[in-house]
Residue frames as qw, qx, qy, qz and C-alpha x, y, z in Angstrom:
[[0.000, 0.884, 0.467, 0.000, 0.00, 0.00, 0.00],
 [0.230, -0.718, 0.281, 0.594, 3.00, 2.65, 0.55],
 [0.398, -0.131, 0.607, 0.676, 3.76, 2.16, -2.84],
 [0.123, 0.678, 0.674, 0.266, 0.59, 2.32, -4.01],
 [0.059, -0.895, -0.443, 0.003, 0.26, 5.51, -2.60],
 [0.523, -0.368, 0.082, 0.764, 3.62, 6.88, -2.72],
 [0.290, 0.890, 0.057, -0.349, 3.03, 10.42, -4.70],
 [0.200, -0.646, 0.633, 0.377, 6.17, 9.58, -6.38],
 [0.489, 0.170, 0.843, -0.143, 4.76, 6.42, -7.48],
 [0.343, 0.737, 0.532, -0.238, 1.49, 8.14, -8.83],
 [0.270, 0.780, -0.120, -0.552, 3.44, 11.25, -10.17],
 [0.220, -0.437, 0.688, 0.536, 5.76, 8.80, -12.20],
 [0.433, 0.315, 0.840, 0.087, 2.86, 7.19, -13.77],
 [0.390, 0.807, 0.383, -0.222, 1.05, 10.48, -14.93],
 [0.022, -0.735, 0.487, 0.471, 4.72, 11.20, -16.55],
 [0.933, 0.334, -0.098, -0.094, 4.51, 8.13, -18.28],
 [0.183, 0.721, -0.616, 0.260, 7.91, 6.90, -16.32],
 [0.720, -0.049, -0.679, -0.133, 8.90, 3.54, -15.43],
 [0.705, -0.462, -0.503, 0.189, 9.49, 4.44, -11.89],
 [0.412, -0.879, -0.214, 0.112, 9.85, 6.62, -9.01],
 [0.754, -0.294, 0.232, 0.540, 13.68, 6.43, -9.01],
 [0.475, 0.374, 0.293, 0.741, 13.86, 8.74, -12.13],
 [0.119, -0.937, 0.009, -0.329, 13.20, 11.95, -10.04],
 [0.699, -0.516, 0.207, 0.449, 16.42, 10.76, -8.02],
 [0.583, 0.091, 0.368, 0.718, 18.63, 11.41, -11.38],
 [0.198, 0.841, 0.349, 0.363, 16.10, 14.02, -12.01],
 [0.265, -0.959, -0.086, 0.049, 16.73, 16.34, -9.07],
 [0.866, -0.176, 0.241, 0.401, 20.27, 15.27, -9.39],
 [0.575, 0.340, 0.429, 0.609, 20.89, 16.56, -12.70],
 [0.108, -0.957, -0.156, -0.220, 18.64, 20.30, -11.95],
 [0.509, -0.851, -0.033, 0.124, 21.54, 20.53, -9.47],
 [0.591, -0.522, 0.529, 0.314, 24.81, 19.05, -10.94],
 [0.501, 0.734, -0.155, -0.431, 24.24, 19.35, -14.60],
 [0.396, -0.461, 0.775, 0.173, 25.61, 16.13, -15.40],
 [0.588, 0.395, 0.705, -0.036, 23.62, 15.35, -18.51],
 [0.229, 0.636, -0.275, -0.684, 24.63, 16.90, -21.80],
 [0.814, 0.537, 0.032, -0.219, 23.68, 16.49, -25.36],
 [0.564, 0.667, -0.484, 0.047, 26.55, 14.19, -27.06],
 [0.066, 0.625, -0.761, 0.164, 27.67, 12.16, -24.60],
 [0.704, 0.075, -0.697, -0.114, 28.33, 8.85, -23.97],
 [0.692, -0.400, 0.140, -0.584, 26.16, 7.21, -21.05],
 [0.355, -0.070, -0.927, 0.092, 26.82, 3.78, -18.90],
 [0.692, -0.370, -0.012, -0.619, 23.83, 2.57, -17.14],
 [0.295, 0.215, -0.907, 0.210, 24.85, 0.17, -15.15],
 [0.117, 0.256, 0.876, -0.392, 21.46, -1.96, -13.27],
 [0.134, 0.081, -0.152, -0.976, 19.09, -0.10, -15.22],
 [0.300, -0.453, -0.818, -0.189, 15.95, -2.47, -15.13],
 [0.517, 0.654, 0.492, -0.251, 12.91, -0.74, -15.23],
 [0.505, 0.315, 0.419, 0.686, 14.64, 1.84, -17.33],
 [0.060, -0.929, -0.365, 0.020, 13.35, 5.09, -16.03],
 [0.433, -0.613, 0.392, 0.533, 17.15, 6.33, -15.50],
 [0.386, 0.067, 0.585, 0.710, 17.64, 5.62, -19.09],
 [0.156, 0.873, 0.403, 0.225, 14.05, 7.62, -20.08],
 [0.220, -0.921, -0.028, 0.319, 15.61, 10.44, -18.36],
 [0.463, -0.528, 0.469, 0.535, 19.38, 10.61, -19.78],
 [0.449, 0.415, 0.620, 0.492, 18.40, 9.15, -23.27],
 [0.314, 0.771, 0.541, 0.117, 16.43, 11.97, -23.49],
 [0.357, -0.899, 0.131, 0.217, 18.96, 14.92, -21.96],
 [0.642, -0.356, 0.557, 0.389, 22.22, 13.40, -24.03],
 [0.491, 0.638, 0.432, 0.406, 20.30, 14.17, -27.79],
 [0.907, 0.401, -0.130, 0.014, 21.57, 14.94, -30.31],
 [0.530, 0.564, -0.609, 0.171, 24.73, 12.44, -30.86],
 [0.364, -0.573, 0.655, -0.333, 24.68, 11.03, -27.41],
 [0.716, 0.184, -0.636, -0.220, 24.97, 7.06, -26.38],
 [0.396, -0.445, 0.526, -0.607, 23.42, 5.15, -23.95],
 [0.542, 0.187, -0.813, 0.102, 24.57, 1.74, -23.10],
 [0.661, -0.382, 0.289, -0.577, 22.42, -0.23, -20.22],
 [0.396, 0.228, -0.872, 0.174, 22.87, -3.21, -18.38],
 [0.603, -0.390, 0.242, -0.653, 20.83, -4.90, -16.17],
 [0.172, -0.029, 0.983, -0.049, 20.48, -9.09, -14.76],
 [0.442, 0.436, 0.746, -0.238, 16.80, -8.15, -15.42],
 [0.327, 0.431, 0.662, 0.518, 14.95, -7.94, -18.59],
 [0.133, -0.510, -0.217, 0.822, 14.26, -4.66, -19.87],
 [0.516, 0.794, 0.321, 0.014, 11.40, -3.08, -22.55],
 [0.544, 0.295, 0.319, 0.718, 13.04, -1.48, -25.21],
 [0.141, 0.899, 0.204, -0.360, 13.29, 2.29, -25.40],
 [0.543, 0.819, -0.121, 0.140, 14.01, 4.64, -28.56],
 [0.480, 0.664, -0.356, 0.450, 18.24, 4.90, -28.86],
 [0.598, -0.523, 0.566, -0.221, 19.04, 3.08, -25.62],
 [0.599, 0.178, -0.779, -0.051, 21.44, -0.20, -26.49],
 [0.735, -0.473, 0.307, -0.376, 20.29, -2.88, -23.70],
 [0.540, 0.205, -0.813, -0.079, 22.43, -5.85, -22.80],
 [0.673, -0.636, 0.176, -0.334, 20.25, -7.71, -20.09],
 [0.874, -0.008, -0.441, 0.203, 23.08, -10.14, -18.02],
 [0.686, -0.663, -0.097, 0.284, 25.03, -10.48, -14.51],
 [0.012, 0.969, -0.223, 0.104, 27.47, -7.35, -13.98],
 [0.573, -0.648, 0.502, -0.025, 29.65, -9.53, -11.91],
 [0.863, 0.032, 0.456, 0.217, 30.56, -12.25, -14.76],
 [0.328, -0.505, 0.533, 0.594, 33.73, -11.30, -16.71],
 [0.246, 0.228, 0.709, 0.621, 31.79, -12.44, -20.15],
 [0.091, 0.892, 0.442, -0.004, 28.81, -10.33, -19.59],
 [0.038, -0.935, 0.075, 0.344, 31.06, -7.17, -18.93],
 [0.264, -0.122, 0.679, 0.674, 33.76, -8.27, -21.96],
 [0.359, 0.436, 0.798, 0.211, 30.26, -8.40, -24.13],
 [0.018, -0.903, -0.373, 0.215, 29.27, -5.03, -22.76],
 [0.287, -0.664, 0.198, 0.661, 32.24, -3.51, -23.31],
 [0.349, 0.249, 0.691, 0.582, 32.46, -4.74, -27.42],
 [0.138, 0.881, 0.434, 0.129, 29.22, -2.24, -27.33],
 [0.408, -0.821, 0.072, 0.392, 31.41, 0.34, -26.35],
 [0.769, 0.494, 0.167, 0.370, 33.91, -0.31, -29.14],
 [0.550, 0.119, -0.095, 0.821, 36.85, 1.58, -27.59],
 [0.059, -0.705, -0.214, -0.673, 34.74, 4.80, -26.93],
 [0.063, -0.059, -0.679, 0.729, 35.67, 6.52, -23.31],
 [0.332, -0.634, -0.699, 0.005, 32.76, 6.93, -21.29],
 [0.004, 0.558, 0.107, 0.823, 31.68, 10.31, -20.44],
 [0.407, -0.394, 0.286, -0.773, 29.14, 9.10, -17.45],
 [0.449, -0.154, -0.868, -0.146, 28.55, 6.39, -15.43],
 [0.484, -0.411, 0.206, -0.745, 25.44, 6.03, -13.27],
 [0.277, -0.041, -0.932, 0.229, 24.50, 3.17, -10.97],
 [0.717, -0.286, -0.189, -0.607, 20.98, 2.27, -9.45],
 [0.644, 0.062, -0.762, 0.026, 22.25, -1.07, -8.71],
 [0.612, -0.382, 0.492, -0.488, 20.88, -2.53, -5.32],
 [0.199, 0.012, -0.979, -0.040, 20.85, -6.22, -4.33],
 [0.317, -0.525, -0.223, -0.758, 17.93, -7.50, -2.99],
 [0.043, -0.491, 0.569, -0.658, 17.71, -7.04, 0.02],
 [0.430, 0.001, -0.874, 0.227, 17.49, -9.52, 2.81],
 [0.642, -0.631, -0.220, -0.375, 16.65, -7.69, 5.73],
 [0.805, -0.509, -0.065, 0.297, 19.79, -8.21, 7.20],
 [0.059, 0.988, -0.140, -0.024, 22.03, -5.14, 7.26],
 [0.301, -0.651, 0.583, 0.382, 25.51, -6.69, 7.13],
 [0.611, 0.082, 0.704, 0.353, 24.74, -9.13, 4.50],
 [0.389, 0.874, 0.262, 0.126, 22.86, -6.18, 1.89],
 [0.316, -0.859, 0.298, 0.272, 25.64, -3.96, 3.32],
 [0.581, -0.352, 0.645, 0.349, 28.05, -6.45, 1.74],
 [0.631, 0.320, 0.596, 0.380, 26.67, -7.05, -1.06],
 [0.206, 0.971, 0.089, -0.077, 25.63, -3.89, -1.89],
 [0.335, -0.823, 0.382, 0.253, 29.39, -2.80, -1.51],
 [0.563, -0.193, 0.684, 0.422, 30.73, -5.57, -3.84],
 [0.418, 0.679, 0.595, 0.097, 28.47, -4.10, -6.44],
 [0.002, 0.987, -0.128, -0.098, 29.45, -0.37, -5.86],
 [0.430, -0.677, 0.510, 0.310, 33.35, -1.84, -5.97],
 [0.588, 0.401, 0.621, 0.328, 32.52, -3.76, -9.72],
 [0.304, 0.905, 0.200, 0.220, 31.06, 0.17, -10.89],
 [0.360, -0.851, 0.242, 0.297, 33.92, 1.42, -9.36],
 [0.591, -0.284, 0.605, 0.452, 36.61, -0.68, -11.25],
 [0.404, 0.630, 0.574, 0.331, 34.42, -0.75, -14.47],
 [0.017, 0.961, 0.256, -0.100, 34.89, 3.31, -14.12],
 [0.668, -0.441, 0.464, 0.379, 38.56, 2.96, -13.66],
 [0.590, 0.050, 0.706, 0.390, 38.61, 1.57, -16.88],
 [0.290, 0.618, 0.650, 0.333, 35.91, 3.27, -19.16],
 [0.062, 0.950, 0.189, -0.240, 35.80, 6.96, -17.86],
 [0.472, 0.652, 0.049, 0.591, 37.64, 9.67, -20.10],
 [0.385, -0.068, -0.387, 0.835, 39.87, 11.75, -17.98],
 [0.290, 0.030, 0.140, -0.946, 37.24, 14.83, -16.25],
 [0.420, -0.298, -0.751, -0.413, 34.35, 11.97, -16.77],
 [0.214, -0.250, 0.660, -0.675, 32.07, 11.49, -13.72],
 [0.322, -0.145, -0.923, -0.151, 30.28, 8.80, -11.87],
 [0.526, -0.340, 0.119, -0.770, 26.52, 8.41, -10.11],
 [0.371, -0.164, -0.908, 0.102, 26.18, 5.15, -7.65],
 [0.737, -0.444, -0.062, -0.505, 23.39, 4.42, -5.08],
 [0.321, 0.148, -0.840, 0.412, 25.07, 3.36, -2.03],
 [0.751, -0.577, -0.320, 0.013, 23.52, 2.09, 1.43],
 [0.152, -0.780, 0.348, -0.497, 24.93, 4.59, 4.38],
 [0.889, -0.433, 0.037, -0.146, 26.48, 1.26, 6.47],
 [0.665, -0.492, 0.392, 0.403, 29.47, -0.83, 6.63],
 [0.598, 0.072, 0.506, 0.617, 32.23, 0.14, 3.93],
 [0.309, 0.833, 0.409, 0.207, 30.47, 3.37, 3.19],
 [0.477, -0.790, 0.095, 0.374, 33.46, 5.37, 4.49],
 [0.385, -0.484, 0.626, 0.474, 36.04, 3.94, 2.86],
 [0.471, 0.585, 0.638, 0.169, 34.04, 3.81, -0.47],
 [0.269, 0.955, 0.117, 0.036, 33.64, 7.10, -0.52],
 [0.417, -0.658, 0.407, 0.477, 37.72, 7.51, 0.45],
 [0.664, 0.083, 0.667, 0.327, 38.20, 4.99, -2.63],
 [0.314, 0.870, 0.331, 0.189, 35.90, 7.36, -4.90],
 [0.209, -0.928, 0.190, 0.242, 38.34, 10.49, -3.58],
 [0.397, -0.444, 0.495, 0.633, 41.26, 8.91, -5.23],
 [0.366, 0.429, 0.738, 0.372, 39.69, 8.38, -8.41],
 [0.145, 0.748, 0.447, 0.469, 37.58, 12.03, -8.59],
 [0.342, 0.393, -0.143, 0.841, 38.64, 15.44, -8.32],
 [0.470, -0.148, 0.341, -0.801, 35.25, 16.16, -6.21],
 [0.223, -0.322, -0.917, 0.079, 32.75, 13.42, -4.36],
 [0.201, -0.075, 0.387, -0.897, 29.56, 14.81, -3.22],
 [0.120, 0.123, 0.921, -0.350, 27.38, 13.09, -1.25],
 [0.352, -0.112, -0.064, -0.927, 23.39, 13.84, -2.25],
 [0.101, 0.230, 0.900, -0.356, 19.75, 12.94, -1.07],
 [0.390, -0.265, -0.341, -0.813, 17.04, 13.84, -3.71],
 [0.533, -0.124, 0.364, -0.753, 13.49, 14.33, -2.12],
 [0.852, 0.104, -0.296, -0.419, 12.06, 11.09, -4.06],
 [0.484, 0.141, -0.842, 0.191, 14.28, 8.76, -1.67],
 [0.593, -0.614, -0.460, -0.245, 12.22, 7.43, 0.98],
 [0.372, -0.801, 0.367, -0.292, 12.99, 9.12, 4.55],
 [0.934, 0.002, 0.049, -0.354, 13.62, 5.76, 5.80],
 [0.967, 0.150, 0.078, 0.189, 15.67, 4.32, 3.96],
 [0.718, -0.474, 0.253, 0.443, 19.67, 4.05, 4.22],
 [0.624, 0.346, 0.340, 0.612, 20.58, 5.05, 0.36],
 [0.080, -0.781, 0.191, 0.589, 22.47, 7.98, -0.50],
 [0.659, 0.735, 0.070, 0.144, 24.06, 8.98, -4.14],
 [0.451, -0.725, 0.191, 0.485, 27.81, 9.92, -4.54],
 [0.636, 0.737, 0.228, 0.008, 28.39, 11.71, -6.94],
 [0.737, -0.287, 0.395, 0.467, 32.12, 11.53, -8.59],
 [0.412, 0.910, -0.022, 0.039, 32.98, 14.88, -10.82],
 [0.330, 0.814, -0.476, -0.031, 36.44, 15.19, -12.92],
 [0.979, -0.155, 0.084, 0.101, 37.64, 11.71, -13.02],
 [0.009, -0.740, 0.660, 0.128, 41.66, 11.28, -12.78],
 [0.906, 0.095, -0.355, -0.211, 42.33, 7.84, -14.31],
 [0.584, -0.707, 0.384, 0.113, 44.58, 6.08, -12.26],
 [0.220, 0.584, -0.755, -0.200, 48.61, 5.75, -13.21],
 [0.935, 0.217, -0.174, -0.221, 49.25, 2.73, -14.89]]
């Protein structure tokens, strides 16, 4: 019934948006302008696909937006989708071939496990997920790129964000209005990537 009645919920439907979660990236973006026309997008968990409605649409003309998700995901207009597990070494070799050598302007994360109900074990995973988009950023961002994850405020959220500090020039922490009071997730947001020395 909270869901049902979440205004968030309701407004995303009369937008004609797959879910609540895309006024997180929304309020995000109003604030931190991290969505321009031409550039080249990772989605990284992106099932429903409401993150991608938003960006796809903010990134025209010339932009490119690669998604990824374990779950299946409707098609939308000039979004490439590859649905399979982040964590296996042939899904992200497969993902990358989409990519075809092209740096990565932005990566965003959604990604959540699901959750258990037991705060060190989501904690954990959650963390081993954020430390995959981390590495996968490493790799794919263009020097001054920047990254958007959805972390859980618990164990390893310190030294995450320390991890993010070597990697970006600024980290800043945010809490759009459309995240439930409640609940433990935050956003860190990772502007002017430095790649790291080889």
């Amino acid at each position: 019934m909270e869901h049902i009645n979440d205004p968030w919920v309701q407004k995303a439907k009369a937008d004609g948006l797959r879910s609540r979660a895309a006024y997180k990236l929304i309020e995000i973006n109003e604030k931190d302008r991290i969505l321009k026309p031409g550039m080249v997008v990772v989605d990284l968990g992106a099932a429903p696909g409401s993150w991608c409605q938003v960006a796809v649409r903010r990134i025209q003309p010339g932009g490119l937006l690669l998604a990824l998700d374990l779950l299946p995901m409707e098609p939308l207009a000039d979004v490439t989708f590859l649905q399979g597990d982040f964590r296996e070494e042939a899904v992200l070799a497969e993902f990358e071939k989409l990519l075809a050598g092209r740096r990565v302007d932005l990566v965003l994360s959604d990604m959540a496990p699901n959750i258990s109900g037991v705060s060190t074990s989501d904690d954990g995973r959650m963390m081993h997920l954020a430390e995959l988009a981390l590495d996968f950023s490493a790799s794919h961002l263009r020097p001054g790129g920047s990254m958007l994850i959805k972390l859980f405020q618990g164990a390893g959220y310190v030294e995450y964000r320390q991890a993010m500090q070597k990697q970006f020039g600024v980290v800043h922490a945010r809490k759009p209005q459309a995240s439930r009071d409640r609940s433990a997730e935050v956003y860190l947001l990772g502007l002017d990537h430095v790649p790291p020395s080889r």
